[in-house]
Every structure is written in structure tokens, then in C-alpha cells.
PDB file of N, CA, C and O in Angstrom, chain B, residues numbered from 101:
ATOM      1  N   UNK B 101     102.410 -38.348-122.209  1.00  0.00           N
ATOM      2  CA  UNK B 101     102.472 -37.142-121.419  1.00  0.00           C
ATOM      3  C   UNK B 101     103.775 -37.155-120.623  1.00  0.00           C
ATOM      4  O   UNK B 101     104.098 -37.884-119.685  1.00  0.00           O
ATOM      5  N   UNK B 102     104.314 -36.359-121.108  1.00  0.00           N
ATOM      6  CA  UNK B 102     105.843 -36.039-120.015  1.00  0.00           C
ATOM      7  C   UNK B 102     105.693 -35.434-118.702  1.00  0.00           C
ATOM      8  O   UNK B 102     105.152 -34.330-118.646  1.00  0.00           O
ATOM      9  N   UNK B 103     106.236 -36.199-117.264  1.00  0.00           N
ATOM     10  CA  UNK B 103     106.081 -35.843-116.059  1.00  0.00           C
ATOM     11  C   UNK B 103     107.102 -35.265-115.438  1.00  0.00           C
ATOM     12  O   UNK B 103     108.187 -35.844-115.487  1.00  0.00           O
ATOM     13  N   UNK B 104     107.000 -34.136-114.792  1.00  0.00           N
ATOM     14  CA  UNK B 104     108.344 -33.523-114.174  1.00  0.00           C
ATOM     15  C   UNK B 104     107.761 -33.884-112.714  1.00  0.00           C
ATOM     16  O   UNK B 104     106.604 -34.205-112.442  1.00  0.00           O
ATOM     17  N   UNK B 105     108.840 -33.753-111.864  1.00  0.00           N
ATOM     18  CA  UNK B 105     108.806 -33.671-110.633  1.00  0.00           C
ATOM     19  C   UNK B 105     109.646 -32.132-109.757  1.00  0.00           C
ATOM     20  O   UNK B 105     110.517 -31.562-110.414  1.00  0.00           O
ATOM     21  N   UNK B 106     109.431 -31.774-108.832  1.00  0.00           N
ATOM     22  CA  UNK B 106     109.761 -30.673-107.765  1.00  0.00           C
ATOM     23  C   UNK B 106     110.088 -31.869-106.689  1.00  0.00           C
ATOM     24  O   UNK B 106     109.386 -32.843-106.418  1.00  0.00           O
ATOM     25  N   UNK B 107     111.497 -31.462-106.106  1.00  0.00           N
ATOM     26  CA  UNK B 107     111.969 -32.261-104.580  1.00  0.00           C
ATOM     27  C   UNK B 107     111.975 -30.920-104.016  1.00  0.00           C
ATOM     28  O   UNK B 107     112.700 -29.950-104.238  1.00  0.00           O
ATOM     29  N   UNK B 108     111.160 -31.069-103.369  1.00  0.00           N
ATOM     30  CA  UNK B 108     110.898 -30.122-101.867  1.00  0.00           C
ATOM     31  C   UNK B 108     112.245 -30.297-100.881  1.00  0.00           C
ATOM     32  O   UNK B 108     112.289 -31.400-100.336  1.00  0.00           O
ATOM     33  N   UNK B 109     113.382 -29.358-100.556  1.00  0.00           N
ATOM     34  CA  UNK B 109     113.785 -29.986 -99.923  1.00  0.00           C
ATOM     35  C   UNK B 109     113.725 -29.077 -98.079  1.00  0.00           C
ATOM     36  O   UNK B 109     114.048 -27.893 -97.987  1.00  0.00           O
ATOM     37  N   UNK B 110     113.313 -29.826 -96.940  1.00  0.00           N
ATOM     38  CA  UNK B 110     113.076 -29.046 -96.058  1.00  0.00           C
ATOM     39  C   UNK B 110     114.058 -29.200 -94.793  1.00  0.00           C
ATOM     40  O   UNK B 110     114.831 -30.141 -94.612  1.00  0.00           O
ATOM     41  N   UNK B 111     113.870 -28.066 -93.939  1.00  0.00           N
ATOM     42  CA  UNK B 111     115.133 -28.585 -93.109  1.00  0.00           C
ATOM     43  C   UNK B 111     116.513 -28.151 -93.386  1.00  0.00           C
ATOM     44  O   UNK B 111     116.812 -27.460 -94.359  1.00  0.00           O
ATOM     45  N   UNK B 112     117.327 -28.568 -92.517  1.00  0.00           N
ATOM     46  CA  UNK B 112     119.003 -28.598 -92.555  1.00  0.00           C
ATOM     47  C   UNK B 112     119.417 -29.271 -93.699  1.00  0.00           C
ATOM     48  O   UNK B 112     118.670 -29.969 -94.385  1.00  0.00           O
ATOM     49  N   UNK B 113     120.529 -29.082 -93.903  1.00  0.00           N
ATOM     50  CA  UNK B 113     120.709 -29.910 -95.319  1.00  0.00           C
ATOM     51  C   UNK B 113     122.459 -30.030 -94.388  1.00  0.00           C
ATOM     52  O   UNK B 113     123.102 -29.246 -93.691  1.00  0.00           O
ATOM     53  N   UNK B 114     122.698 -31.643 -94.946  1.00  0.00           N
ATOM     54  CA  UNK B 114     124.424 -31.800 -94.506  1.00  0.00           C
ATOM     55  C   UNK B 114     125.275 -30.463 -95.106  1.00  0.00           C
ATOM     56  O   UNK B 114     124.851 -29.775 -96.035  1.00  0.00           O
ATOM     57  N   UNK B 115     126.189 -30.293 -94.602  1.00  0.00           N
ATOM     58  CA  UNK B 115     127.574 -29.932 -94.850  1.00  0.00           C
ATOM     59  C   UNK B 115     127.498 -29.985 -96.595  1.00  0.00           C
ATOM     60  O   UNK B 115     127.134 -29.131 -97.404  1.00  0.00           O
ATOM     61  N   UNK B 116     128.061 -31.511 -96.790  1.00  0.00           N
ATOM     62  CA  UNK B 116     128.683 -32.224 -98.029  1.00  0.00           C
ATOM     63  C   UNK B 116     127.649 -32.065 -98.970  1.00  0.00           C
ATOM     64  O   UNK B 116     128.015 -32.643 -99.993  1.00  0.00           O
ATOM     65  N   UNK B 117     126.424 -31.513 -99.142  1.00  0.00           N
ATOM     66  CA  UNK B 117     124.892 -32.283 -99.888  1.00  0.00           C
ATOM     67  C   UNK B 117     125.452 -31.129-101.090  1.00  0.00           C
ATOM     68  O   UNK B 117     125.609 -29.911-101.008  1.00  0.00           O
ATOM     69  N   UNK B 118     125.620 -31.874-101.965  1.00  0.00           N
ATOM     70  CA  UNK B 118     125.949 -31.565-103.498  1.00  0.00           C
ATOM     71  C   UNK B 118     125.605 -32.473-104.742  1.00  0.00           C
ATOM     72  O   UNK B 118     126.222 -32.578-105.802  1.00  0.00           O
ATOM     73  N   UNK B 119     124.015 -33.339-104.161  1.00  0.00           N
ATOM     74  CA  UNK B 119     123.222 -34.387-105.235  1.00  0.00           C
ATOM     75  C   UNK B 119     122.656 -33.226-106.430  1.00  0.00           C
ATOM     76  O   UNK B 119     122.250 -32.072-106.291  1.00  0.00           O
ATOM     77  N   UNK B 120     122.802 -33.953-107.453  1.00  0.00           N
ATOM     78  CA  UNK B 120     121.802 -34.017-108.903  1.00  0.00           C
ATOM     79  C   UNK B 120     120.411 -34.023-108.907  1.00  0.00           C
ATOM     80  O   UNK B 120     119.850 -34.577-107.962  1.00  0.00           O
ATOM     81  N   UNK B 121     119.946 -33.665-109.526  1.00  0.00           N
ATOM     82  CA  UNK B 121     118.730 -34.314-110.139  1.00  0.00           C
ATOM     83  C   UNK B 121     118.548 -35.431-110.149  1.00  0.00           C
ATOM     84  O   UNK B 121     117.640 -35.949-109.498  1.00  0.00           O
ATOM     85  N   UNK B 122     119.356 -36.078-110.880  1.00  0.00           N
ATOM     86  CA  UNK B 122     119.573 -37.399-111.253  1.00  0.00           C
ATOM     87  C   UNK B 122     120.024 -38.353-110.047  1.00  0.00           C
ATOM     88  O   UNK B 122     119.814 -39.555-109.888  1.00  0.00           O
ATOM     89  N   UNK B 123     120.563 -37.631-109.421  1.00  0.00           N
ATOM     90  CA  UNK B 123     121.248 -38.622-108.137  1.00  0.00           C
ATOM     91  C   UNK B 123     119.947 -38.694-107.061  1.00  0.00           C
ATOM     92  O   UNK B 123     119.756 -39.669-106.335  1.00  0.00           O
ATOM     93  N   UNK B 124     119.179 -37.625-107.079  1.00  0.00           N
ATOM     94  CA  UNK B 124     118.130 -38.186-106.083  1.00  0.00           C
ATOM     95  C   UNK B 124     117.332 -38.487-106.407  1.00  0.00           C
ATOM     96  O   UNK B 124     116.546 -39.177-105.758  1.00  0.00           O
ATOM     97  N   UNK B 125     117.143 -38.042-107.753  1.00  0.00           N
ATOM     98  CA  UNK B 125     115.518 -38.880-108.499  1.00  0.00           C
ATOM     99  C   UNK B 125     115.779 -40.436-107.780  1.00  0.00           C
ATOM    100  O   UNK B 125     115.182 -40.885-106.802  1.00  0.00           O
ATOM    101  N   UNK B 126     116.904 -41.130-108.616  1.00  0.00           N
ATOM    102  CA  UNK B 126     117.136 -42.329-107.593  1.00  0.00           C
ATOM    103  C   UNK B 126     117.281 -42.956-106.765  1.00  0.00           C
ATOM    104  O   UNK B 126     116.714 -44.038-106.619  1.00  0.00           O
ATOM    105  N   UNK B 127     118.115 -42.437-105.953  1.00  0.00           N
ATOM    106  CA  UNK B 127     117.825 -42.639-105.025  1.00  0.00           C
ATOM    107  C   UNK B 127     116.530 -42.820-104.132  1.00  0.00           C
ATOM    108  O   UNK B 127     116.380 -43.760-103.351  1.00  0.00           O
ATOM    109  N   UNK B 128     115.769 -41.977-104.307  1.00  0.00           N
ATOM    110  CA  UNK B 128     114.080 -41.802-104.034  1.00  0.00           C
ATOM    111  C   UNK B 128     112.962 -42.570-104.567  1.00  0.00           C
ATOM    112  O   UNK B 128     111.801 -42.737-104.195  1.00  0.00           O
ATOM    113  N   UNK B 129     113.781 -43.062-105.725  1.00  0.00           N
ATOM    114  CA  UNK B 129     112.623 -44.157-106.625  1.00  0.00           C
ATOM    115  C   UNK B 129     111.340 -42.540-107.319  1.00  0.00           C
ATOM    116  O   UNK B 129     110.151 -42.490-107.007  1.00  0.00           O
ATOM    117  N   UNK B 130     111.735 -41.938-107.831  1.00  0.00           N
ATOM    118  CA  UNK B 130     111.060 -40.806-108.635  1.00  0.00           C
ATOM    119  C   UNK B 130     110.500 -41.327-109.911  1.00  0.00           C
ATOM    120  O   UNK B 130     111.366 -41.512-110.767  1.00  0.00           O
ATOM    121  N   UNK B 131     109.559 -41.549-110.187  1.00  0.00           N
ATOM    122  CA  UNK B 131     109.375 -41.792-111.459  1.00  0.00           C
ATOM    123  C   UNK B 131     108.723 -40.878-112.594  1.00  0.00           C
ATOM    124  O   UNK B 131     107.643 -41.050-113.159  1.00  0.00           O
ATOM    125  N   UNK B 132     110.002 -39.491-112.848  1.00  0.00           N
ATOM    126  CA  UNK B 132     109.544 -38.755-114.089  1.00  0.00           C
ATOM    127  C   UNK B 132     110.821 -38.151-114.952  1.00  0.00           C
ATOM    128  O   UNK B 132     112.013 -38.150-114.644  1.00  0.00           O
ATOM    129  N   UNK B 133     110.197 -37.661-116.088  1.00  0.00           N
ATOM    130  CA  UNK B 133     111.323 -37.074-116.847  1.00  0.00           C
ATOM    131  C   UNK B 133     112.140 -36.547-116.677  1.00  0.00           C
ATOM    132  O   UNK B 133     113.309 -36.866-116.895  1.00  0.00           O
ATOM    133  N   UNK B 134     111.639 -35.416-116.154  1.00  0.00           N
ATOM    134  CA  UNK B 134     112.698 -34.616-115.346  1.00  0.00           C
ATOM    135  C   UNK B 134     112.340 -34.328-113.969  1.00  0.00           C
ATOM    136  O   UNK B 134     111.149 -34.241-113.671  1.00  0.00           O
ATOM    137  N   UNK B 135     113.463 -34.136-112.898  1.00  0.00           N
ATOM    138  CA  UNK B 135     113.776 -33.572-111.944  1.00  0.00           C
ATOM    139  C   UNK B 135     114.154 -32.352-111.250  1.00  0.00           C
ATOM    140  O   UNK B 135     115.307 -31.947-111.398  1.00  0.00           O
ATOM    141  N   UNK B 136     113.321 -31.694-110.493  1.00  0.00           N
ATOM    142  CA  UNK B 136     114.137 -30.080-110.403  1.00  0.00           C
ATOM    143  C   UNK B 136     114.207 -30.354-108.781  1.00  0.00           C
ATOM    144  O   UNK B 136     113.444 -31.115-108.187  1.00  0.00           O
ATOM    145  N   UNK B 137     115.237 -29.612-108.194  1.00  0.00           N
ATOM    146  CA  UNK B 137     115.427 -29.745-106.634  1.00  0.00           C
ATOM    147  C   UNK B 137     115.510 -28.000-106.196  1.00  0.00           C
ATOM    148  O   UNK B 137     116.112 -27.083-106.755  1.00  0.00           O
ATOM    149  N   UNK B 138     114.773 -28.005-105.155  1.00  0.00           N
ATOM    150  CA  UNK B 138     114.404 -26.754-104.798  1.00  0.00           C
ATOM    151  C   UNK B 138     115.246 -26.690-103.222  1.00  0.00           C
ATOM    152  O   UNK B 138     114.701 -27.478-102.449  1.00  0.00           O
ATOM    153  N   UNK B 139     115.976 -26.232-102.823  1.00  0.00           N
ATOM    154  CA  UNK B 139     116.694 -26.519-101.489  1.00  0.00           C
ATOM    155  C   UNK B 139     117.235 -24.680-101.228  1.00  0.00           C
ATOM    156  O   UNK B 139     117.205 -23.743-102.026  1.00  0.00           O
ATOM    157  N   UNK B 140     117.744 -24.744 -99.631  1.00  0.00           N
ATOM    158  CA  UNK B 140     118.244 -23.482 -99.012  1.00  0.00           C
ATOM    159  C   UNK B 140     119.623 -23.100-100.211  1.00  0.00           C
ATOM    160  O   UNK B 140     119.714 -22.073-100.883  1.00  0.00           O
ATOM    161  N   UNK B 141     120.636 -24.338-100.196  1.00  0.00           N
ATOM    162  CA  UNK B 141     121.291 -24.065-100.894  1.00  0.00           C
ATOM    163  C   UNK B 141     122.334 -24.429-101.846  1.00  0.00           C
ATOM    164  O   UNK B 141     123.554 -24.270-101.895  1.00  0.00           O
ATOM    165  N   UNK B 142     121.120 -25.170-102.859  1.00  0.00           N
ATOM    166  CA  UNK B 142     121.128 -25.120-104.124  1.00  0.00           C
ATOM    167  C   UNK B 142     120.005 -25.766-104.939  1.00  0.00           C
ATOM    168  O   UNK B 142     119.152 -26.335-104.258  1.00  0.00           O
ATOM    169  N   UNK B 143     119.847 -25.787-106.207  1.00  0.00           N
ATOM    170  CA  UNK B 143     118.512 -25.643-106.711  1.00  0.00           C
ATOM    171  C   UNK B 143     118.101 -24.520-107.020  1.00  0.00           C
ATOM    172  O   UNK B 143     118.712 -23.461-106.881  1.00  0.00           O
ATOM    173  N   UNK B 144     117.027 -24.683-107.465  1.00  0.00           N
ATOM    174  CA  UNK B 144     115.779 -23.275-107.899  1.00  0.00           C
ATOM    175  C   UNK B 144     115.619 -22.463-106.226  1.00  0.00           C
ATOM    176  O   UNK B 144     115.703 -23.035-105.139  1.00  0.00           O
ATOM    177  N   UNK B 145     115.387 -21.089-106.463  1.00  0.00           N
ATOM    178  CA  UNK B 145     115.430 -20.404-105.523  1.00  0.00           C
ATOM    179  C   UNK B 145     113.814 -20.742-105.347  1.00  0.00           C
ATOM    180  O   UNK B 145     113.499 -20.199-104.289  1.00  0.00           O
ATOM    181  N   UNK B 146     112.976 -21.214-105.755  1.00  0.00           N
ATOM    182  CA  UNK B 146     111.663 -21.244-104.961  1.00  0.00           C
ATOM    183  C   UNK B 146     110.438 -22.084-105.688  1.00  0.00           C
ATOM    184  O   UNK B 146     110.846 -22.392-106.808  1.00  0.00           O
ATOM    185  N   UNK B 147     109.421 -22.454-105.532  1.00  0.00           N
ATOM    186  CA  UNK B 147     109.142 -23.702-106.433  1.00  0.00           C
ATOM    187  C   UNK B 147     108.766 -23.489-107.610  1.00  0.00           C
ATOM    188  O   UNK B 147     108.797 -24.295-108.540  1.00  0.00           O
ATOM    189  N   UNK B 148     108.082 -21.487-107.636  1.00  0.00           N
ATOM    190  CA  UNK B 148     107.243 -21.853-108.678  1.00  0.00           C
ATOM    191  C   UNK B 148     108.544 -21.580-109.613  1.00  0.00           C
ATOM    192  O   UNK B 148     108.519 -22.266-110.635  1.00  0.00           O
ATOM    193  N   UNK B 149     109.706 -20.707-109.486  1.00  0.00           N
ATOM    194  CA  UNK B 149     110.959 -21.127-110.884  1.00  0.00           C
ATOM    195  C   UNK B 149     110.985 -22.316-110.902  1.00  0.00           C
ATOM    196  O   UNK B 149     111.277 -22.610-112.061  1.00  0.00           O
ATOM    197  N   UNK B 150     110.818 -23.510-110.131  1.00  0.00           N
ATOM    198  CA  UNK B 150     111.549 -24.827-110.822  1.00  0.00           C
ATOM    199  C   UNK B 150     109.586 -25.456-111.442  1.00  0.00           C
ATOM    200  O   UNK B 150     109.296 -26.492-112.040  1.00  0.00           O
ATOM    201  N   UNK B 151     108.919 -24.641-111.101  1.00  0.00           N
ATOM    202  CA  UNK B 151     107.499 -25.193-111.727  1.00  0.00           C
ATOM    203  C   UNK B 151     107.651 -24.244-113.487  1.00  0.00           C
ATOM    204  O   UNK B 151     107.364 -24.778-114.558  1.00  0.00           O
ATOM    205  N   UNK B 152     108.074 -23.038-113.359  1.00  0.00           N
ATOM    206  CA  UNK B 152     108.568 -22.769-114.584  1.00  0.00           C
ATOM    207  C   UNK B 152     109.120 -23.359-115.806  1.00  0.00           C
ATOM    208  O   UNK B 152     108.725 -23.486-116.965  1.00  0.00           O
ATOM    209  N   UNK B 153     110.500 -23.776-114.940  1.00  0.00           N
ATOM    210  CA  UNK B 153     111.751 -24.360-115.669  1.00  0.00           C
ATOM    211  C   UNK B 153     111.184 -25.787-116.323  1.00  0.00           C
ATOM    212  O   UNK B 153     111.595 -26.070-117.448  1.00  0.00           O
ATOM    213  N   UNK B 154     110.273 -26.677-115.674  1.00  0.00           N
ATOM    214  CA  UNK B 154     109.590 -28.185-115.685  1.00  0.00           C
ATOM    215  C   UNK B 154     108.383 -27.457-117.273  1.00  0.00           C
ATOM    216  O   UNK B 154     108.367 -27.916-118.415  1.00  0.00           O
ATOM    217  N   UNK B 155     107.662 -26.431-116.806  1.00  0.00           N
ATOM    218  CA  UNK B 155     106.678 -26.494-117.450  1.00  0.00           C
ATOM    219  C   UNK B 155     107.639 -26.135-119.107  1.00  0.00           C
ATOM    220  O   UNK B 155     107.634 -27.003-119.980  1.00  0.00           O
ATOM    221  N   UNK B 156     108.366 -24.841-119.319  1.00  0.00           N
ATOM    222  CA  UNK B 156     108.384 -24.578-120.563  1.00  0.00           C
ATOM    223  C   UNK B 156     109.721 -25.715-121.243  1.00  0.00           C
ATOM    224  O   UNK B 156     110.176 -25.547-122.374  1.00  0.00           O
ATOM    225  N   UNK B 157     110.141 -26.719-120.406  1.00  0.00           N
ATOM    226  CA  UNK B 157     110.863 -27.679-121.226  1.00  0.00           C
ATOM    227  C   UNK B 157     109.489 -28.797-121.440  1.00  0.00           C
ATOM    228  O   UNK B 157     109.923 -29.934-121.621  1.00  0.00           O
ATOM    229  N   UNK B 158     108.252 -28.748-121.456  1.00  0.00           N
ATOM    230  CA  UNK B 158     107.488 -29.505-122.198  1.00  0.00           C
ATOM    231  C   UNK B 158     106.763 -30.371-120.892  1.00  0.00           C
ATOM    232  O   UNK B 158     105.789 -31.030-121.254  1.00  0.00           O
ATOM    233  N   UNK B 159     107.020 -30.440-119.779  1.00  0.00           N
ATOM    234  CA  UNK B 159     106.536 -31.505-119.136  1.00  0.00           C
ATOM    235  C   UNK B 159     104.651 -31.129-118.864  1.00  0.00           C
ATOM    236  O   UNK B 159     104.211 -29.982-118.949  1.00  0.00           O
ATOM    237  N   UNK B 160     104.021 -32.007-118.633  1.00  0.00           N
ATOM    238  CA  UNK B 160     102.328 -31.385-119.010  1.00  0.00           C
ATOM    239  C   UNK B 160     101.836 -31.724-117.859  1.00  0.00           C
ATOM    240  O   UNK B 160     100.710 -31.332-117.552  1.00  0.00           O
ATOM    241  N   UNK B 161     102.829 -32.776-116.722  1.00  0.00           N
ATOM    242  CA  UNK B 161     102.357 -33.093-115.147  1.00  0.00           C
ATOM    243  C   UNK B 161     103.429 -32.846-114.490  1.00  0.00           C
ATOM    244  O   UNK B 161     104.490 -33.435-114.696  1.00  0.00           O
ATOM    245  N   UNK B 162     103.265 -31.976-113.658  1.00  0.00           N
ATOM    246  CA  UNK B 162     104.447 -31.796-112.818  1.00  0.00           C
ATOM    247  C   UNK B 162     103.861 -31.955-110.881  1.00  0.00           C
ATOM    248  O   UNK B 162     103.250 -31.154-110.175  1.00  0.00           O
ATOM    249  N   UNK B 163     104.358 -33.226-110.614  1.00  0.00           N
ATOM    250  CA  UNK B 163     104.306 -33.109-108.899  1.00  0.00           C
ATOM    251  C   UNK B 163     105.517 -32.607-107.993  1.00  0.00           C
ATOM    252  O   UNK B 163     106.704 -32.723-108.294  1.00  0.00           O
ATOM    253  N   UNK B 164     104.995 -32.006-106.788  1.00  0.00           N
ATOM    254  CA  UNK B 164     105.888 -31.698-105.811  1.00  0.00           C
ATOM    255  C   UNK B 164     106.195 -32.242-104.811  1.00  0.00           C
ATOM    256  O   UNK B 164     105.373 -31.821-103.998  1.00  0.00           O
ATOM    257  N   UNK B 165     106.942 -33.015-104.237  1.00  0.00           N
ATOM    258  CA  UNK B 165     107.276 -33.835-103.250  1.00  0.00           C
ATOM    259  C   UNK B 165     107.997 -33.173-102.441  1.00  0.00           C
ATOM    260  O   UNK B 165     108.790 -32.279-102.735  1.00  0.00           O
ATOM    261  N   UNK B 166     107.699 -33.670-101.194  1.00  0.00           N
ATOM    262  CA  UNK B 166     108.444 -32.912 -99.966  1.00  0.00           C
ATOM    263  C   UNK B 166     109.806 -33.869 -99.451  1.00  0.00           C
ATOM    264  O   UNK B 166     109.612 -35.081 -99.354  1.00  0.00           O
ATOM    265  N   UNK B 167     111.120 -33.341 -99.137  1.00  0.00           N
ATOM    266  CA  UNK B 167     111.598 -34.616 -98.655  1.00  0.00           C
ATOM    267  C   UNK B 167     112.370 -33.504 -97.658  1.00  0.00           C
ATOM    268  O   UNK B 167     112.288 -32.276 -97.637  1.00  0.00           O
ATOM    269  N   UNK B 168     113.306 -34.619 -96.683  1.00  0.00           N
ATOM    270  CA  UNK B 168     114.264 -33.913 -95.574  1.00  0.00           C
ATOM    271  C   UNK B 168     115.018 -34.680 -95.525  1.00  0.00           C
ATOM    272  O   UNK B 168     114.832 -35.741 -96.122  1.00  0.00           O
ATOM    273  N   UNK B 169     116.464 -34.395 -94.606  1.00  0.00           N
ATOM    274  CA  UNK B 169     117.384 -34.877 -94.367  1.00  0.00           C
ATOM    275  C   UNK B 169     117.074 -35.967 -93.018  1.00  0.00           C
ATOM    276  O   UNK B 169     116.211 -35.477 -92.289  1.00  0.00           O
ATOM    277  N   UNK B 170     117.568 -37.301 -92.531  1.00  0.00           N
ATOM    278  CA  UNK B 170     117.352 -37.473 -91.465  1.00  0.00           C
ATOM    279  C   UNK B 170     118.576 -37.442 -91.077  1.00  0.00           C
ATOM    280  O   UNK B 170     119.531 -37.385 -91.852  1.00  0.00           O
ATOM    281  N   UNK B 171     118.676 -37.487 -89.518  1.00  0.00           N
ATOM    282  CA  UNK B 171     119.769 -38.103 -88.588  1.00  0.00           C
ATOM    283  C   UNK B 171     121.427 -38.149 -89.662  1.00  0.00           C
ATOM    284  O   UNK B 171     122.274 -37.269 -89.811  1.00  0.00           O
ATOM    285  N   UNK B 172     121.342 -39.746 -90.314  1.00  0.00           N
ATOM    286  CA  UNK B 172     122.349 -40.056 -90.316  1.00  0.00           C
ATOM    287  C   UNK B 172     122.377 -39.286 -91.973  1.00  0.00           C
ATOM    288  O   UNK B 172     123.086 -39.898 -92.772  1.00  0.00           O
ATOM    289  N   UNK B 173     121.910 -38.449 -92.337  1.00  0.00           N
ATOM    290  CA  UNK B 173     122.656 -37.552 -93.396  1.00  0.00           C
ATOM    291  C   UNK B 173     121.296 -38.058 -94.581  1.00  0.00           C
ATOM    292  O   UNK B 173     120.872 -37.157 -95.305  1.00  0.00           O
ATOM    293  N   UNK B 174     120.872 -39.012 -94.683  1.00  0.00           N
ATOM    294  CA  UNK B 174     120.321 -39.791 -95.751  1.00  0.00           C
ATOM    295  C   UNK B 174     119.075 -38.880 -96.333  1.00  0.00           C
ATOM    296  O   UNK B 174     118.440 -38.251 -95.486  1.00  0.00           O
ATOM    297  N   UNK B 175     118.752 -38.783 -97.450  1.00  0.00           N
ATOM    298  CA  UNK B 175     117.679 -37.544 -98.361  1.00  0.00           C
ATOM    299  C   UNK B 175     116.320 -38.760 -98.114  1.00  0.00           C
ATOM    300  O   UNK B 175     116.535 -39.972 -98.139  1.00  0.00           O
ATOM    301  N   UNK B 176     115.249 -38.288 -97.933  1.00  0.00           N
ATOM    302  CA  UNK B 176     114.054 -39.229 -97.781  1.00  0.00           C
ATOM    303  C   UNK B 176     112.893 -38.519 -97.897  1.00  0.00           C
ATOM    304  O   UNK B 176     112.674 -37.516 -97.217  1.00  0.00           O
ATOM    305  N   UNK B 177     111.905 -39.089 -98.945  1.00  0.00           N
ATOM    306  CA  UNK B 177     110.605 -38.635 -98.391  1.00  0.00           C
ATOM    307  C   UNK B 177     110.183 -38.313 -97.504  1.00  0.00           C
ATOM    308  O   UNK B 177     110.632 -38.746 -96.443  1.00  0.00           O
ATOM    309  N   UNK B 178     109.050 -37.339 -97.526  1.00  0.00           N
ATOM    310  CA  UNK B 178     107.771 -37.672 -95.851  1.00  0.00           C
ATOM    311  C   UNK B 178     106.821 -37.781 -96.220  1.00  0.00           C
ATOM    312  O   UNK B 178     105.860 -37.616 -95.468  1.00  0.00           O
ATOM    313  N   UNK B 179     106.618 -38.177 -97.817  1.00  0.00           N
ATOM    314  CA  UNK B 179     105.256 -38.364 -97.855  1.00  0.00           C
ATOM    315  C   UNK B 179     103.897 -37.400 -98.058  1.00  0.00           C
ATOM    316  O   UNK B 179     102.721 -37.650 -98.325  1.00  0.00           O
ATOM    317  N   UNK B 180     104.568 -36.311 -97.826  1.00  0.00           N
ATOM    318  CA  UNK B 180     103.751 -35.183 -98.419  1.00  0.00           C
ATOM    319  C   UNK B 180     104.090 -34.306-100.084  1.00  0.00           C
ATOM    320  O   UNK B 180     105.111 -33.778-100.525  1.00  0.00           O
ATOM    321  N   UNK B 181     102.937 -34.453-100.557  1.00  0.00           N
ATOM    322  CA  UNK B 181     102.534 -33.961-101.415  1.00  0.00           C
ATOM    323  C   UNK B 181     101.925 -32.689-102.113  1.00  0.00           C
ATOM    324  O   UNK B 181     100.748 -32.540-102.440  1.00  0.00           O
ATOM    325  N   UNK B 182     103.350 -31.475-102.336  1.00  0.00           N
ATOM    326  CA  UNK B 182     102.408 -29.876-102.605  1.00  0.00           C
ATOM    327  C   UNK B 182     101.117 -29.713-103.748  1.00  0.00           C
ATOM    328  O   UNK B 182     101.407 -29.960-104.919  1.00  0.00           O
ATOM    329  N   UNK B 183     100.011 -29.394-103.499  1.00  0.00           N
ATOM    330  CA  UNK B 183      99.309 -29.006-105.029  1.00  0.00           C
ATOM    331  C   UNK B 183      99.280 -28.536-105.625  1.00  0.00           C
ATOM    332  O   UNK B 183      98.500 -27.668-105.233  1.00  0.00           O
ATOM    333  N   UNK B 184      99.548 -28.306-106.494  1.00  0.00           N
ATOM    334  CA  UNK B 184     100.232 -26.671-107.674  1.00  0.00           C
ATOM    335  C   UNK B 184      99.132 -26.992-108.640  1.00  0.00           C
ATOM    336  O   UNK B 184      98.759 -28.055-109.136  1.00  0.00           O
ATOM    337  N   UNK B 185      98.647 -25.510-108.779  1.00  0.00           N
ATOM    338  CA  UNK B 185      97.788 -25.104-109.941  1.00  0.00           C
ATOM    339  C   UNK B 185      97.894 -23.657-110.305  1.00  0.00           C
ATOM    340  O   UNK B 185      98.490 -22.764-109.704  1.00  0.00           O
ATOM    341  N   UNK B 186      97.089 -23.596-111.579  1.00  0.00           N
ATOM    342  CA  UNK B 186      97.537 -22.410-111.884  1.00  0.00           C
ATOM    343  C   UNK B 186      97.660 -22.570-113.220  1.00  0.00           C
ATOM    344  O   UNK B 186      98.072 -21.643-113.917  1.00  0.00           O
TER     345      UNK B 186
END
């Protein structure tokens, strides 16, 4: 079963913030196929397009994770988890 993921992203976002998919899946320790990042500005304009974009490239589990910027600039979980159905 192929797993997509949604990065929630909430909050201010730095100046400079111009990460990947790929660059924060890792950073974050993500463990799925693909990655979609949903942010003010850039990413999918809202979750359910990047729940779209995840579903018709094949993925059959897709979770949503919430993350924010802290303090010193750094992308991080909080540990919350959106439920998407449908």
C-alpha cells in the first residue's frame, strides 16, 4: 500500500523558507511515498488539492501532519494529527 503524507504548515513561515517535499519529508523523519506541503506561501493552496494530488497519483493512505516554524527558523512537528475522510 503506497502512503502519502500532507505537511500542514501553520503560522509565520521565515523570509528564506523555499524547502521541497523532499527536503522536509527529512528532515522530519516522514515516512511515505510521497510528500505534499500545504503552506501560506507555497504548496497546494489548501489540503483537500494536495489530498487530491496524493490520492490520484495512487497513494491508498494518506496522513496529515501539522507542523510550524519555531523561534530560531527550524520546520517541526506539534504532533497533531488532521483526519481526512471522505
Amino acid at each position: 500500500m503506497k502512503t502519502g503524507a500532507i505537511l500542514y504548515i501553520v503560522g509565520d513561515e521565515p523570509d528564506g523558507f523555499n524547502a521541497t517535499s523532499e527536503d522536509a519529508a527529512n528532515r522530519l523523519n516522514i515516512k511515505a511515498d510521497m510528500v505534499e506541503i500545504v503552506s501560506s506561501r507555497s504548496g497546494h493552496f489548501d489540503i483537500s488539492d494536495a489530498w487530491w494530488f496524493l490520492t490520484v497519483r495512487g497513494m491508498q493512505h494518506i496522513v496529515c501532519k501539522v507542523a510550524s516554524f519555531s523561534q530560531m527558523g527550524d520546520l517541526q512537528l506539534t504532533g497533531r494529527e488532521l483526519r481526512l475522510c471522505g
